[in-house]
C-alpha positions as CSV (number, residue, x, y, z in Angstrom):
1,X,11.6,-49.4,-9.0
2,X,8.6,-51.5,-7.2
3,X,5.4,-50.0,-7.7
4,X,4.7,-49.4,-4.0
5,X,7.6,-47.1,-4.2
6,X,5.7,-45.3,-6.9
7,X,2.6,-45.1,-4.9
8,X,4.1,-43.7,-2.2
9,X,6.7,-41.2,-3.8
10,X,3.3,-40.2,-5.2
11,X,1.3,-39.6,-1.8
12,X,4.3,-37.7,-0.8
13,X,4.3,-34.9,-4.3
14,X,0.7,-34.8,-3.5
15,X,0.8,-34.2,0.3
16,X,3.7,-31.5,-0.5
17,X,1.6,-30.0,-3.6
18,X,-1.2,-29.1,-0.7
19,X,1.0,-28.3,1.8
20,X,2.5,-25.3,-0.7
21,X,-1.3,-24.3,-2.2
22,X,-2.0,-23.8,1.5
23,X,1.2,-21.4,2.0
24,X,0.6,-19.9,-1.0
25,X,-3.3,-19.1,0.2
26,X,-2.0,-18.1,3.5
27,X,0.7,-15.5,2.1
28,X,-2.2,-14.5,-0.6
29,X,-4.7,-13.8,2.3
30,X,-2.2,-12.2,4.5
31,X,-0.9,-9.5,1.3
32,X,-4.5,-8.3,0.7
33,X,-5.0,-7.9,4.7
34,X,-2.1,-5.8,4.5
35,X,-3.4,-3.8,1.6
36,X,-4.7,0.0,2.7
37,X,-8.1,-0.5,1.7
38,X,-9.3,2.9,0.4
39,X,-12.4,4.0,-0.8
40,X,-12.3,5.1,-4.8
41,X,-10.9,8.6,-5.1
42,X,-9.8,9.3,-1.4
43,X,-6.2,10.6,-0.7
44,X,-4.5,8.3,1.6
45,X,-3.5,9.6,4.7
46,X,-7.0,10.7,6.0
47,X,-7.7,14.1,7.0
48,X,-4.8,15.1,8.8
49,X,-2.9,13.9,5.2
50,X,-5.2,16.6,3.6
51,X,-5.1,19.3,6.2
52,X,-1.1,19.3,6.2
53,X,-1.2,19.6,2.6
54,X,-3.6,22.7,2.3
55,X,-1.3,24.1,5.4
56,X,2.0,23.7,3.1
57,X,0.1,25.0,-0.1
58,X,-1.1,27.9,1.7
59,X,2.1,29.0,3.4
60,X,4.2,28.5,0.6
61,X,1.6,30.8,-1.3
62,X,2.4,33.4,1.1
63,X,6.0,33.0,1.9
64,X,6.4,33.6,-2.0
């Protein structure tokens, strides 16, 4: 094969090489944003999470 084929088969793995690390940043970035972020130790859901779960645990208490 002529070396100029060789130089440019080459600009081509390179050009595709960043065009996937950028994808692959992208789809990283976009997976964290996604992410609930939470501080340590909270319940997710918030408070009406925790209210409906006292509710249940107290009328299931009394129903029994």
């Amino acid at each position: 094969m002529h070396p100029r084929f060789h130089e440019e088969l080459n600009k081509a793995r390179i050009a595709d090489l960043h065009r996937r690390a950028e994808r692959d940043r992208l789809a990283r970035a976009s997976a964290q944003t996604r992410r609930a972020r939470r501080p340590y130790g909270k319940a997710p859901g918030g408070a009406a999470g925790v209210v409906t779960r006292r509710l249940l645990i107290i009328l299931r208490t009394r129903s029994a």
